[in-house]
N, CA, C and O atoms as a Tripos MOL2 file, in Angstrom:
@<TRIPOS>MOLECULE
protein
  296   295    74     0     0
PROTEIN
NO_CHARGES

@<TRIPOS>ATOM
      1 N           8.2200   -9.9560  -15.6780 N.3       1 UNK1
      2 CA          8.1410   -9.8570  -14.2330 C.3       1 UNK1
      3 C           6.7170  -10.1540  -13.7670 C.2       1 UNK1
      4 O           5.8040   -9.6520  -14.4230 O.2       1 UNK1
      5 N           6.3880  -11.0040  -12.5810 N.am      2 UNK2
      6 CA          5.5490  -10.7320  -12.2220 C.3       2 UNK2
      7 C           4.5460   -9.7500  -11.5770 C.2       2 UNK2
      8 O           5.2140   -8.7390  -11.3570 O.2       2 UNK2
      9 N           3.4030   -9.5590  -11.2040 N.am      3 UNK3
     10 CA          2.7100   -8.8340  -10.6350 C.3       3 UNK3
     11 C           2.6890   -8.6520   -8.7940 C.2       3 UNK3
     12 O           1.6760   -9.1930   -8.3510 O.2       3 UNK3
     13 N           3.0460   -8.3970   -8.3420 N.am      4 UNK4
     14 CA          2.9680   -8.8140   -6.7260 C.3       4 UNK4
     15 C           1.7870   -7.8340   -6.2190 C.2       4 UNK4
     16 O           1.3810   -6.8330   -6.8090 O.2       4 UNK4
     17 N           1.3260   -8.3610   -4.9730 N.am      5 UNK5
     18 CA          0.1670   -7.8390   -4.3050 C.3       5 UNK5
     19 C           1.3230   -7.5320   -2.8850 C.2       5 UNK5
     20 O           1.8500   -8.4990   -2.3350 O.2       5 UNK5
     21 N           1.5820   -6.2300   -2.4560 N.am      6 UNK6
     22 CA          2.0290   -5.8760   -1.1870 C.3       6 UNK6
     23 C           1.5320   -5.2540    0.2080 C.2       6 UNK6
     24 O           0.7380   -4.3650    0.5180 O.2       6 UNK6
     25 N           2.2900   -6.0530    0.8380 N.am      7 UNK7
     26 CA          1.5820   -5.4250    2.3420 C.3       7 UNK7
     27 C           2.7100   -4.9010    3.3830 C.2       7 UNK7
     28 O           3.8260   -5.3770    3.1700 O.2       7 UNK7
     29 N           2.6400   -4.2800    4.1340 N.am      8 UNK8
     30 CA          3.4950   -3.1230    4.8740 C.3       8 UNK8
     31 C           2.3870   -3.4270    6.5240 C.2       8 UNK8
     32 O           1.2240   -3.4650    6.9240 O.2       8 UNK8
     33 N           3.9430   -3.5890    6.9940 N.am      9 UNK9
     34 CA          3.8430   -3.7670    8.6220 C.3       9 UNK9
     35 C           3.1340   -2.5240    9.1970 C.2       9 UNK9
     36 O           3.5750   -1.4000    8.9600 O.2       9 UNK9
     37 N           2.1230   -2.7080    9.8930 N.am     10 UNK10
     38 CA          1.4450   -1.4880   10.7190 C.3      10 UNK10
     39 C           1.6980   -0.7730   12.1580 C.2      10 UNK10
     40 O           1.1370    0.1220   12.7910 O.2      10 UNK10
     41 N           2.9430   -1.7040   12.3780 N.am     11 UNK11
     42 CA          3.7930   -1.0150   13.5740 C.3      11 UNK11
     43 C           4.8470    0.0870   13.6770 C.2      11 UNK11
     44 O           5.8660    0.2630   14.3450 O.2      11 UNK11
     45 N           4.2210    0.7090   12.8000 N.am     12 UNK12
     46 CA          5.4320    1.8120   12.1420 C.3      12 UNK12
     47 C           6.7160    1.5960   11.3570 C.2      12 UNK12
     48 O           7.3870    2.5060   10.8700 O.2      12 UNK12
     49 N           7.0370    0.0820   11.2710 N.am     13 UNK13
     50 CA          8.7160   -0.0760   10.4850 C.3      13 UNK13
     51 C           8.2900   -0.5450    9.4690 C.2      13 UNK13
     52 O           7.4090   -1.3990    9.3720 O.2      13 UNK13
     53 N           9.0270    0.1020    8.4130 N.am     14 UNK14
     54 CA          9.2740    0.1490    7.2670 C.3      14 UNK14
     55 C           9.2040   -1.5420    6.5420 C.2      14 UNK14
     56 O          10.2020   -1.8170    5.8760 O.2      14 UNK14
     57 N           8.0860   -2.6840    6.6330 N.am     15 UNK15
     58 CA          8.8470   -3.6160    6.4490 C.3      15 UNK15
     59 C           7.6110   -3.8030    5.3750 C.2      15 UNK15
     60 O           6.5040   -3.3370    5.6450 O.2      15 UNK15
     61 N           7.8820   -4.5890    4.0060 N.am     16 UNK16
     62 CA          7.1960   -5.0980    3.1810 C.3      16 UNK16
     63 C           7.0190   -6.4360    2.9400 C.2      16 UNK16
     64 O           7.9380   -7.2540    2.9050 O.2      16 UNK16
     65 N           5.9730   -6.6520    2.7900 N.am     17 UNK17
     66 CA          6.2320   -8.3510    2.3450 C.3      17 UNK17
     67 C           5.1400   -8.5220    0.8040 C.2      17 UNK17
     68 O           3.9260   -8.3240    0.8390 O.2      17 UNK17
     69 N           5.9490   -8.9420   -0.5200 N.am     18 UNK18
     70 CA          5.3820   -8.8350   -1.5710 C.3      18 UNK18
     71 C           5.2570  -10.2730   -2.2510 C.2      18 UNK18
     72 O           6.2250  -10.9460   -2.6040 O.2      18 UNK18
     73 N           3.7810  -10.6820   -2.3940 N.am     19 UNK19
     74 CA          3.6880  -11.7740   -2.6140 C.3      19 UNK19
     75 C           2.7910  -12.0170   -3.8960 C.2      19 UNK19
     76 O           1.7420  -11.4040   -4.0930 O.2      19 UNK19
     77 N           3.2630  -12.8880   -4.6700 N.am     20 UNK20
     78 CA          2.9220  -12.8090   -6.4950 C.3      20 UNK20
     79 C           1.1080  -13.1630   -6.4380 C.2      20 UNK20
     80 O           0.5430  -13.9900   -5.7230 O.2      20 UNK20
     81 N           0.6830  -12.5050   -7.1460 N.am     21 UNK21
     82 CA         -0.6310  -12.1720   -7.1120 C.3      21 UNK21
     83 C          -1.6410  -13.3820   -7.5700 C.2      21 UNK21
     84 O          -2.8470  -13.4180   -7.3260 O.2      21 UNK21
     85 N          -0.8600  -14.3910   -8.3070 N.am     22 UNK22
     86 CA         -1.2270  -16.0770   -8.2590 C.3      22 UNK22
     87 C          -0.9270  -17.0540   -7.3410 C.2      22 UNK22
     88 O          -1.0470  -18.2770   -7.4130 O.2      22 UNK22
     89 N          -0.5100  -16.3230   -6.4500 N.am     23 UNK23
     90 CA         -0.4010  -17.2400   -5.2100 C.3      23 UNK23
     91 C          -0.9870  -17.2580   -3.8380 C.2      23 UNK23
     92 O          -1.2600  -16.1310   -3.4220 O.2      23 UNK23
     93 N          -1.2030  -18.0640   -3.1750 N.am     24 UNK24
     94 CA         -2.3860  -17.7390   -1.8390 C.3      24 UNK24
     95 C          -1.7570  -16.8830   -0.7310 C.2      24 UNK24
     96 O          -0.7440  -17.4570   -0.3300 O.2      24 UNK24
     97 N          -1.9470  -15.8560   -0.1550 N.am     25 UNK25
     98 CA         -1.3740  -14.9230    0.3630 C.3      25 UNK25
     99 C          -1.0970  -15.9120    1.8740 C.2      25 UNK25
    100 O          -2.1210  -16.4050    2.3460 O.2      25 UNK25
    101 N           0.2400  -16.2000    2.6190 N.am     26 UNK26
    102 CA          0.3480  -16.4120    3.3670 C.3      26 UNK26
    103 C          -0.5910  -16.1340    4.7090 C.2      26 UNK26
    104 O          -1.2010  -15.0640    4.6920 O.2      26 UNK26
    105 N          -0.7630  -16.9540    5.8250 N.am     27 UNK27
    106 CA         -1.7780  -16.7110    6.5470 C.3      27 UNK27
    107 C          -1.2500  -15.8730    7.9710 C.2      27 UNK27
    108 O          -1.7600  -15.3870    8.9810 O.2      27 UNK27
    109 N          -0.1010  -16.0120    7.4560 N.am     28 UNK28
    110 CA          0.6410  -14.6520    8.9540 C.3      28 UNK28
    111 C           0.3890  -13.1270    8.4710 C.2      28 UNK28
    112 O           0.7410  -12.1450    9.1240 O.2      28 UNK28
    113 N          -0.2880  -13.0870    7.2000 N.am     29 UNK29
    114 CA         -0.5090  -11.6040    6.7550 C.3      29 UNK29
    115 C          -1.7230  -11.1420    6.7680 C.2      29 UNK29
    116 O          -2.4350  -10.7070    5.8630 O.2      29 UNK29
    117 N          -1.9300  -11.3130    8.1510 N.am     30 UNK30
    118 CA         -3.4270  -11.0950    8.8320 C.3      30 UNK30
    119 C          -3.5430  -10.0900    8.9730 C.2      30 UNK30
    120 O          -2.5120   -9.4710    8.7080 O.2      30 UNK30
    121 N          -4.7940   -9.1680    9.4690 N.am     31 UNK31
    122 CA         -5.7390   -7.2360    8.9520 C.3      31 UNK31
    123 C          -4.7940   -7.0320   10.3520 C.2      31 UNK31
    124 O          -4.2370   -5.9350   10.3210 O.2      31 UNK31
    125 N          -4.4550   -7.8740   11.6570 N.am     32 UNK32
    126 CA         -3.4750   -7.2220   12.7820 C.3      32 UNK32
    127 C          -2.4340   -6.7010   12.6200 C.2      32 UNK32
    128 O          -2.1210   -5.6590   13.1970 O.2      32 UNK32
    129 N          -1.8510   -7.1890   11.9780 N.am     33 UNK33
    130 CA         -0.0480   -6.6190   12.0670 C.3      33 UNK33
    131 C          -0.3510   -6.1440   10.3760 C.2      33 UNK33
    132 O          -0.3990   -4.9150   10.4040 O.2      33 UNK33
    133 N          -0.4720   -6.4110    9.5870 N.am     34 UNK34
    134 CA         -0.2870   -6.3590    8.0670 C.3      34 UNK34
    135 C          -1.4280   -5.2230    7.3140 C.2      34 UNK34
    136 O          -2.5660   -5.1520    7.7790 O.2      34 UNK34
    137 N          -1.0880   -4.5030    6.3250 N.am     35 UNK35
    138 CA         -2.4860   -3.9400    5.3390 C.3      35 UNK35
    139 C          -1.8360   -4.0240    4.4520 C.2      35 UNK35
    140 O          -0.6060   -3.9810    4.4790 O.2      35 UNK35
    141 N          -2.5640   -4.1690    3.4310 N.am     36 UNK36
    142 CA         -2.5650   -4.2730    1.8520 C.3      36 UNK36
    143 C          -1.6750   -2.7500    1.5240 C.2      36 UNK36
    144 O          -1.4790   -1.9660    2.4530 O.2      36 UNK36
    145 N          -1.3480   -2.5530    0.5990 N.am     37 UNK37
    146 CA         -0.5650   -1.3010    0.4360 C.3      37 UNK37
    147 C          -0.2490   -1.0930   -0.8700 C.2      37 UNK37
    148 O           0.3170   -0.0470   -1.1870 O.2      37 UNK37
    149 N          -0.5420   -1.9720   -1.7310 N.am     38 UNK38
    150 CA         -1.1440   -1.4160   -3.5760 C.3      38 UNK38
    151 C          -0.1130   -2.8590   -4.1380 C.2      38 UNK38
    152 O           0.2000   -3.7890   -3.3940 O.2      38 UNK38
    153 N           0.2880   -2.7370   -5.6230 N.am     39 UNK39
    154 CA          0.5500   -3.5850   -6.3340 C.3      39 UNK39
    155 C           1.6610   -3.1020   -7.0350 C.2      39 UNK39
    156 O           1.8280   -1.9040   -7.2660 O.2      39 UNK39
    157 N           2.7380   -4.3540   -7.5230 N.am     40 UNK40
    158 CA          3.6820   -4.0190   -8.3720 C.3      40 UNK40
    159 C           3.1570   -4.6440   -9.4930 C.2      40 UNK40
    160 O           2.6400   -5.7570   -9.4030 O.2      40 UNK40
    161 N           3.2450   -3.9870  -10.6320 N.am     41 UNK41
    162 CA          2.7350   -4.5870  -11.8000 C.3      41 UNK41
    163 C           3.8640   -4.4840  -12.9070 C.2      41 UNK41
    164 O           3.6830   -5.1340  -13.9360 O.2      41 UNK41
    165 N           5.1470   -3.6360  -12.7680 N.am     42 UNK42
    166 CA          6.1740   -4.2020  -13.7640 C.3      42 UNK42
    167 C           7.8830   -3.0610  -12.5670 C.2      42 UNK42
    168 O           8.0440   -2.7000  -11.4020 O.2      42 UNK42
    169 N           8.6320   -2.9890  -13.8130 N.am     43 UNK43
    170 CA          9.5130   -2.6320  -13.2860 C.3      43 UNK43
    171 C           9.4910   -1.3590  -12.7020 C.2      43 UNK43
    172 O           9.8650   -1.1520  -11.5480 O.2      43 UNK43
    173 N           8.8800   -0.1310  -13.7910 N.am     44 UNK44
    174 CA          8.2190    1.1730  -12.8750 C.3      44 UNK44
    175 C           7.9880    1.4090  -11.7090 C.2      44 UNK44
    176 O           8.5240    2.2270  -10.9610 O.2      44 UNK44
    177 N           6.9850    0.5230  -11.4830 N.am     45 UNK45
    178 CA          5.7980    0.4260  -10.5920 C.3      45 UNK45
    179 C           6.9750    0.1660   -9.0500 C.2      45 UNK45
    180 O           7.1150    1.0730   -8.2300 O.2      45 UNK45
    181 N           7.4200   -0.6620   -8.9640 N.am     46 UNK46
    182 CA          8.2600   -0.9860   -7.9060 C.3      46 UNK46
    183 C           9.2330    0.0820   -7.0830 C.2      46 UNK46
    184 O          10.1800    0.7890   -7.4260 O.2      46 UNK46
    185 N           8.4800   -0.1650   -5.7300 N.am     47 UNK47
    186 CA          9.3190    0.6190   -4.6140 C.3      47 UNK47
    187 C          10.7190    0.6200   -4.3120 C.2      47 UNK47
    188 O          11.4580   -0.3390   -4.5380 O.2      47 UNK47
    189 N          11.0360    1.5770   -3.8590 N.am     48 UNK48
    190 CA         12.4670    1.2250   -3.2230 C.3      48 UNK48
    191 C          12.9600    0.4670   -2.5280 C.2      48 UNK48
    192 O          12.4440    0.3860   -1.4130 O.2      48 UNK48
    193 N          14.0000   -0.3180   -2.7790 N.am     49 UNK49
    194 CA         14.1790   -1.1720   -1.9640 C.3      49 UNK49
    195 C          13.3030   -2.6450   -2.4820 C.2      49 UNK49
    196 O          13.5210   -3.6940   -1.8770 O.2      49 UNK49
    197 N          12.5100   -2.6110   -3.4110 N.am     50 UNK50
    198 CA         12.2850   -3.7420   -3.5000 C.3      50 UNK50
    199 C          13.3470   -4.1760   -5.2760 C.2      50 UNK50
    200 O          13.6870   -3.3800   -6.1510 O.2      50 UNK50
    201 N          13.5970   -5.7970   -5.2010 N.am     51 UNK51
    202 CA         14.7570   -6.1960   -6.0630 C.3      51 UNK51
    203 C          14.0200   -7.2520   -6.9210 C.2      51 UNK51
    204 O          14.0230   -8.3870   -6.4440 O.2      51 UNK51
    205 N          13.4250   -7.0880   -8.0360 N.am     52 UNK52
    206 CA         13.3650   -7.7480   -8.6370 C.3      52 UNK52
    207 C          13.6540   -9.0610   -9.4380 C.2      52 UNK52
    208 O          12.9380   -9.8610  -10.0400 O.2      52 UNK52
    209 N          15.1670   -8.9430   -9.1690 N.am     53 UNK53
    210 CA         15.9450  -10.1770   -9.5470 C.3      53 UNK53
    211 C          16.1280  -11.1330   -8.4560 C.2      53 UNK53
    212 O          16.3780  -12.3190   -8.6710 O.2      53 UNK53
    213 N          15.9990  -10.5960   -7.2080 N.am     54 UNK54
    214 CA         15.8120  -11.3760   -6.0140 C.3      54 UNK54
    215 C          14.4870  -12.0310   -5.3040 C.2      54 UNK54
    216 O          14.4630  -12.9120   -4.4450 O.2      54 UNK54
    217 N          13.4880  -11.4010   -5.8640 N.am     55 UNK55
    218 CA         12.1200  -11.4270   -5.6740 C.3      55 UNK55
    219 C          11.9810  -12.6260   -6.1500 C.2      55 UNK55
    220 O          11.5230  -13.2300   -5.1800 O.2      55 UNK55
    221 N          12.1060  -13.6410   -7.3080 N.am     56 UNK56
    222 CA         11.5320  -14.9300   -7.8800 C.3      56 UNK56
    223 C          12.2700  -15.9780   -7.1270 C.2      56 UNK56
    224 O          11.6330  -17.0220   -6.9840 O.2      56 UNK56
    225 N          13.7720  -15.9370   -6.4790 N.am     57 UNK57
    226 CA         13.8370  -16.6670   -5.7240 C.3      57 UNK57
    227 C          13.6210  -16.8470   -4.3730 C.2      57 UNK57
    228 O          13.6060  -17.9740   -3.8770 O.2      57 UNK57
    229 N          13.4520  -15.8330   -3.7300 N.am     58 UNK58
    230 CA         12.6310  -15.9080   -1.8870 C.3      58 UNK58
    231 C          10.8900  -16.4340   -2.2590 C.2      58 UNK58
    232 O          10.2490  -17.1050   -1.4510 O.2      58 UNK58
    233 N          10.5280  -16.1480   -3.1180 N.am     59 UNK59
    234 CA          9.2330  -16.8900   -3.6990 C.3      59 UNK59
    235 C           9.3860  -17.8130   -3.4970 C.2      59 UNK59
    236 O           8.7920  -18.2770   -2.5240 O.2      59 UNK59
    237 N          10.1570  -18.5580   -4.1730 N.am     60 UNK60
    238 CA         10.1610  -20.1110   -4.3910 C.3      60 UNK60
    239 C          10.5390  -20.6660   -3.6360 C.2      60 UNK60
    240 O          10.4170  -21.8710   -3.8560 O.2      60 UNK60
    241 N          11.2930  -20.2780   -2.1570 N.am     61 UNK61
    242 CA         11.6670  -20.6320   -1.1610 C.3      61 UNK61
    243 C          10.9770  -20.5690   -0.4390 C.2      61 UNK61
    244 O          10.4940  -21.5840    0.0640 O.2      61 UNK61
    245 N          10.5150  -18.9370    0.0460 N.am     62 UNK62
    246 CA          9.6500  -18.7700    0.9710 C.3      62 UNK62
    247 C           7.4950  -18.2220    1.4170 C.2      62 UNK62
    248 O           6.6920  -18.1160    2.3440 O.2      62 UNK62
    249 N           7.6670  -18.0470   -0.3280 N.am     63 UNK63
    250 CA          6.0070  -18.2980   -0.9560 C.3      63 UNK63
    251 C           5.5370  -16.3600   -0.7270 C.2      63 UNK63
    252 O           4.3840  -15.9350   -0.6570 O.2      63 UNK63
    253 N           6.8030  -15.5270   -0.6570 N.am     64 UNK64
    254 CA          6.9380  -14.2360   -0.3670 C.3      64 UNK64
    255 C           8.4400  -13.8250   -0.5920 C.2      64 UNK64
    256 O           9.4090  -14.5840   -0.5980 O.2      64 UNK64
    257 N           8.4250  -12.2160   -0.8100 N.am     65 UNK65
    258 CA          9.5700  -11.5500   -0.5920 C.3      65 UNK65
    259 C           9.2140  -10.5350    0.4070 C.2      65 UNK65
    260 O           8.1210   -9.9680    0.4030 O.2      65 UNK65
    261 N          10.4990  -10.2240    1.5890 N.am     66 UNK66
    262 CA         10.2160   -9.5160    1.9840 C.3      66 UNK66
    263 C          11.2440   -8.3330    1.8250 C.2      66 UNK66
    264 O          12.1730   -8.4620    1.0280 O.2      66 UNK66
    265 N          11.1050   -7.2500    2.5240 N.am     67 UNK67
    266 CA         12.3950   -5.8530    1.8190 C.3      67 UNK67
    267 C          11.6320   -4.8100    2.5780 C.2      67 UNK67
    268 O          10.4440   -4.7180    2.8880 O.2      67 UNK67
    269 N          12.6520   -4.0740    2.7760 N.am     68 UNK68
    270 CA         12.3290   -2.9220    3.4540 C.3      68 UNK68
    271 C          13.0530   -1.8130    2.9670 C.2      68 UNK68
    272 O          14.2490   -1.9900    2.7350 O.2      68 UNK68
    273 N          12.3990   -0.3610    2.7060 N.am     69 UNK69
    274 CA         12.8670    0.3310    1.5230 C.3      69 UNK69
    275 C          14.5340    1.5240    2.1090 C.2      69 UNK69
    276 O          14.5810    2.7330    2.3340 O.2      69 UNK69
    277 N          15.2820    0.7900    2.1470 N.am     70 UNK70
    278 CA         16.4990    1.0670    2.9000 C.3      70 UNK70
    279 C          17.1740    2.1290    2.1310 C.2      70 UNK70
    280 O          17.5980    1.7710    1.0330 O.2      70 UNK70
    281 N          17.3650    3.3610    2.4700 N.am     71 UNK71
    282 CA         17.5650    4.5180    1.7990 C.3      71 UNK71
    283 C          17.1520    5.4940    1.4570 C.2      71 UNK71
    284 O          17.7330    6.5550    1.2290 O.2      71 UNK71
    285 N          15.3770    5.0350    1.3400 N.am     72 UNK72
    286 CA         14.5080    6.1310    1.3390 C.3      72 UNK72
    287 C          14.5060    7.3710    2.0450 C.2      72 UNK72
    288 O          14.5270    7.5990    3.2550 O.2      72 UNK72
    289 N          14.4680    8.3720    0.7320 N.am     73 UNK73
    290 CA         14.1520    9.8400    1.9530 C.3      73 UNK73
    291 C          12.5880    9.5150    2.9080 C.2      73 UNK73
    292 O          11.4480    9.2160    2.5540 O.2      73 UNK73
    293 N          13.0800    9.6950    3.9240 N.am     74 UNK74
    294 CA         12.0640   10.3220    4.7880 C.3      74 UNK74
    295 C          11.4520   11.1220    5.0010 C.2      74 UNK74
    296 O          10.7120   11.0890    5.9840 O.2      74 UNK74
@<TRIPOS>BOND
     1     1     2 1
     2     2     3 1
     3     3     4 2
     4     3     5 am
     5     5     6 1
     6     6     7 1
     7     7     8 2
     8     7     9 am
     9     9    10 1
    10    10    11 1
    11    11    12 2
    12    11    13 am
    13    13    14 1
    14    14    15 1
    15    15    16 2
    16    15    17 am
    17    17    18 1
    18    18    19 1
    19    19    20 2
    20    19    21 am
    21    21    22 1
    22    22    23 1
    23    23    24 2
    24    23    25 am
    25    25    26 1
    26    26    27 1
    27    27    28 2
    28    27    29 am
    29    29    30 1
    30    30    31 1
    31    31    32 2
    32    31    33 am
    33    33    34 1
    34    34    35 1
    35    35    36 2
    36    35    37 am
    37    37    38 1
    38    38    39 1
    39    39    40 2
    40    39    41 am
    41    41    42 1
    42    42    43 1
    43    43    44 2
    44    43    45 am
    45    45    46 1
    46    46    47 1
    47    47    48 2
    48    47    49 am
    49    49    50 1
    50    50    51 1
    51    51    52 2
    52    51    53 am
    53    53    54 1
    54    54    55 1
    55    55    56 2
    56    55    57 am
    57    57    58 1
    58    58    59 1
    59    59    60 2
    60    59    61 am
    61    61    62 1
    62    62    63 1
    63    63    64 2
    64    63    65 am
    65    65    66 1
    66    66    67 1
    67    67    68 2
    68    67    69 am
    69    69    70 1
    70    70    71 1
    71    71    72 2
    72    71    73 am
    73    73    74 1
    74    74    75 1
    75    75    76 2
    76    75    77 am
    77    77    78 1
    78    78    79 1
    79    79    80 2
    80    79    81 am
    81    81    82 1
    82    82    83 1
    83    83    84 2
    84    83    85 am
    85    85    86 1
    86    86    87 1
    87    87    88 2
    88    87    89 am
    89    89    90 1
    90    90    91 1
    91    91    92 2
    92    91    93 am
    93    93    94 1
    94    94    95 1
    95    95    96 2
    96    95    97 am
    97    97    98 1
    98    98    99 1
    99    99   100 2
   100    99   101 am
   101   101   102 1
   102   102   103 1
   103   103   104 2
   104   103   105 am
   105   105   106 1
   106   106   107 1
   107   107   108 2
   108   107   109 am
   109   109   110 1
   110   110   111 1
   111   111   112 2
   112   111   113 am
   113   113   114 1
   114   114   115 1
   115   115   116 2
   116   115   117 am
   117   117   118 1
   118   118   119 1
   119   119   120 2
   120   119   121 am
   121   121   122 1
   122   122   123 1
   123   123   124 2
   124   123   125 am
   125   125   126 1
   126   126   127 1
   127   127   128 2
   128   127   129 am
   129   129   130 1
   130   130   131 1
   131   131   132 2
   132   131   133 am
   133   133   134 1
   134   134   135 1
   135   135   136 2
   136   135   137 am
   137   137   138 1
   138   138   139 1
   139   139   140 2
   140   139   141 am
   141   141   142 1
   142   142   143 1
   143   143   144 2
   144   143   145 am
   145   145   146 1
   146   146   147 1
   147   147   148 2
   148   147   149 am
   149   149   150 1
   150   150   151 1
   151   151   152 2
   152   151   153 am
   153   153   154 1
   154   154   155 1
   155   155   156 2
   156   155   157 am
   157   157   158 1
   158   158   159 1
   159   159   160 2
   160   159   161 am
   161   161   162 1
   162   162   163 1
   163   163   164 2
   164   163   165 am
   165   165   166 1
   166   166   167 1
   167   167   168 2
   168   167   169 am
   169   169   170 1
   170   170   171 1
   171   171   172 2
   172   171   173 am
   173   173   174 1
   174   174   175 1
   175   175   176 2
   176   175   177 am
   177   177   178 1
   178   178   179 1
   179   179   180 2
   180   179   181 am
   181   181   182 1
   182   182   183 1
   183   183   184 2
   184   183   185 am
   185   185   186 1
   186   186   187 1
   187   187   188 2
   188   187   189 am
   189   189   190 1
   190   190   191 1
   191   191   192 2
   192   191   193 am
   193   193   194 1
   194   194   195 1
   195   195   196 2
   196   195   197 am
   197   197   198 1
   198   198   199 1
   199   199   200 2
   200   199   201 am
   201   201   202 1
   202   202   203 1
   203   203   204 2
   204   203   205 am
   205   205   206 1
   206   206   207 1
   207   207   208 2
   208   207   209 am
   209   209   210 1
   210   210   211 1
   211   211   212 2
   212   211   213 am
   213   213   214 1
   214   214   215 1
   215   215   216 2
   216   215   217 am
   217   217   218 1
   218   218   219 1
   219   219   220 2
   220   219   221 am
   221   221   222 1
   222   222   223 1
   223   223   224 2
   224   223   225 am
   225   225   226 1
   226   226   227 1
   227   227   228 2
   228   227   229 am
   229   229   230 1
   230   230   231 1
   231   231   232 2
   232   231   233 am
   233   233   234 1
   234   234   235 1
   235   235   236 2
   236   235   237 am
   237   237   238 1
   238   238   239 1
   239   239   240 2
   240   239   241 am
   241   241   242 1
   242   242   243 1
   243   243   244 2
   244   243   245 am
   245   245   246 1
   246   246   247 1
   247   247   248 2
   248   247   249 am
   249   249   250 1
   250   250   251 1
   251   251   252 2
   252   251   253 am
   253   253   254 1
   254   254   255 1
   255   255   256 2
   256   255   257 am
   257   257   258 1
   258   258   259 1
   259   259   260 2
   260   259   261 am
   261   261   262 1
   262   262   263 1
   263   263   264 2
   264   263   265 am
   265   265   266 1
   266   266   267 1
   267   267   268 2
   268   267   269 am
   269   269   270 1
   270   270   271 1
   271   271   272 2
   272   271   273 am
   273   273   274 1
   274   274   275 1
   275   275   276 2
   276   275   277 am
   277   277   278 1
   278   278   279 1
   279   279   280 2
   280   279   281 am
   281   281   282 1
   282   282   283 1
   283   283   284 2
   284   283   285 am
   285   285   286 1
   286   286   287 1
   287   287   288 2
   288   287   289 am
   289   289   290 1
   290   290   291 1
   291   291   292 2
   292   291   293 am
   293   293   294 1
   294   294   295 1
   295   295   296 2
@<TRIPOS>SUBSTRUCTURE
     1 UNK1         2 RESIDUE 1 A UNK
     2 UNK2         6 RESIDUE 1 A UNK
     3 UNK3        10 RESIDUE 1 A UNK
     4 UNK4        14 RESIDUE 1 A UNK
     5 UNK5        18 RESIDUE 1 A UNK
     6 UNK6        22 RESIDUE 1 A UNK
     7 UNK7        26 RESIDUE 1 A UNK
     8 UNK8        30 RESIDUE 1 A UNK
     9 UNK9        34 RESIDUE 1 A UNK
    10 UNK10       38 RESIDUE 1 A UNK
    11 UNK11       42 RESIDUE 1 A UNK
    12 UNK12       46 RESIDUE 1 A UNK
    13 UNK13       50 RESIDUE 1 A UNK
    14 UNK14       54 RESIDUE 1 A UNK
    15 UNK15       58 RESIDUE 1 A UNK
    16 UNK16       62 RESIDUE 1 A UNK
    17 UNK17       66 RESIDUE 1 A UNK
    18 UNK18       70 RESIDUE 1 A UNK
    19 UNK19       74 RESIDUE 1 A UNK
    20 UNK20       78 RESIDUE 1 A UNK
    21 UNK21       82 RESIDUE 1 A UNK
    22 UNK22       86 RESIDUE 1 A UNK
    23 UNK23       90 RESIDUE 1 A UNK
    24 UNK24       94 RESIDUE 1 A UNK
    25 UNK25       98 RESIDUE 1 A UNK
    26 UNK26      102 RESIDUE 1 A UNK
    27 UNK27      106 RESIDUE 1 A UNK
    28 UNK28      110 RESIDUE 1 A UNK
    29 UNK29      114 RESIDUE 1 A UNK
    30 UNK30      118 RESIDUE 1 A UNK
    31 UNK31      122 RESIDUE 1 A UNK
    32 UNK32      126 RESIDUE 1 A UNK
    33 UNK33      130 RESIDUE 1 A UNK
    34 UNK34      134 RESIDUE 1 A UNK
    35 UNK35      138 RESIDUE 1 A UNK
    36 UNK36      142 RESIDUE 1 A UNK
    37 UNK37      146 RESIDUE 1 A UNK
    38 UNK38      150 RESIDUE 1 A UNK
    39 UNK39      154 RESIDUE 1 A UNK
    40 UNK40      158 RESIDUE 1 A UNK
    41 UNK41      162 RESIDUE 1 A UNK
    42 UNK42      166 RESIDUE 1 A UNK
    43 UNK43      170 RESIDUE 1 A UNK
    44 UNK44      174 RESIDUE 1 A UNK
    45 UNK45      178 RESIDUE 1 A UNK
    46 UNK46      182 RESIDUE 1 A UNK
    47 UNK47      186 RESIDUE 1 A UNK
    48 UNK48      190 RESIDUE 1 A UNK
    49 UNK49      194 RESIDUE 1 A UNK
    50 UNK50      198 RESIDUE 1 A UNK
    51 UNK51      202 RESIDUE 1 A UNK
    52 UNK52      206 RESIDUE 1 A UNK
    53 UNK53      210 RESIDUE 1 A UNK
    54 UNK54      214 RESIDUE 1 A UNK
    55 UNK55      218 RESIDUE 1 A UNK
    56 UNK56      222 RESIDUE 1 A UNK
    57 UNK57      226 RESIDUE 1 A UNK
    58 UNK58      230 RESIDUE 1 A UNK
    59 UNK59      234 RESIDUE 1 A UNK
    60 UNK60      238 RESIDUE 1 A UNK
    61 UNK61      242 RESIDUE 1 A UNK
    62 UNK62      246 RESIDUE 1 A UNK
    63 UNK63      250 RESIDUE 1 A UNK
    64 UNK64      254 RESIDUE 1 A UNK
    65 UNK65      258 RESIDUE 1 A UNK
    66 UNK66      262 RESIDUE 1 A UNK
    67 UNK67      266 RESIDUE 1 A UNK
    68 UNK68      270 RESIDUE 1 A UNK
    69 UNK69      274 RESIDUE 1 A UNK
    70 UNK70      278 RESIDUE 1 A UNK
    71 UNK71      282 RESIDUE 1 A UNK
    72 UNK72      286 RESIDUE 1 A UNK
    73 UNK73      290 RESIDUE 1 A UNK
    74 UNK74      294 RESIDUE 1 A UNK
């Protein structure tokens, strides 16, 4: 698995966008709307709601995954 570098919407909703840590971080994930919010580094490591097996192809499509952790206790 890869490593992803993640960032979490600062408008209060729950939204992630996790993007592989060899790749140039999209430029809509600017310090306004977006902050850094730590790293996935294997299967452990990974939040809720985020899918690993789905993650390598929105990459390759969209140069990111995004997910929002749907179920989480609050």
């Amino acid at each position: 698995m890869h490593a992803y570098n993640l960032f979490r919407r600062k408008d209060g909703h729950d939204v992630f966008c996790a993007v592989p840590e060899d790749c140039v971080v999209p430029a809509f994930l600017d310090a306004s709307a977006w902050e850094f919010s730590g790293k996935i580094e294997g299967l452990g490591s990974s939040p809720i709601g985020f899918d690993s097996r789905v993650a390598p192809t929105a990459v390759r499509f969209n140069g990111c995954y995004f997910f929002a952790p749907l179920g989480a206790p609050r």
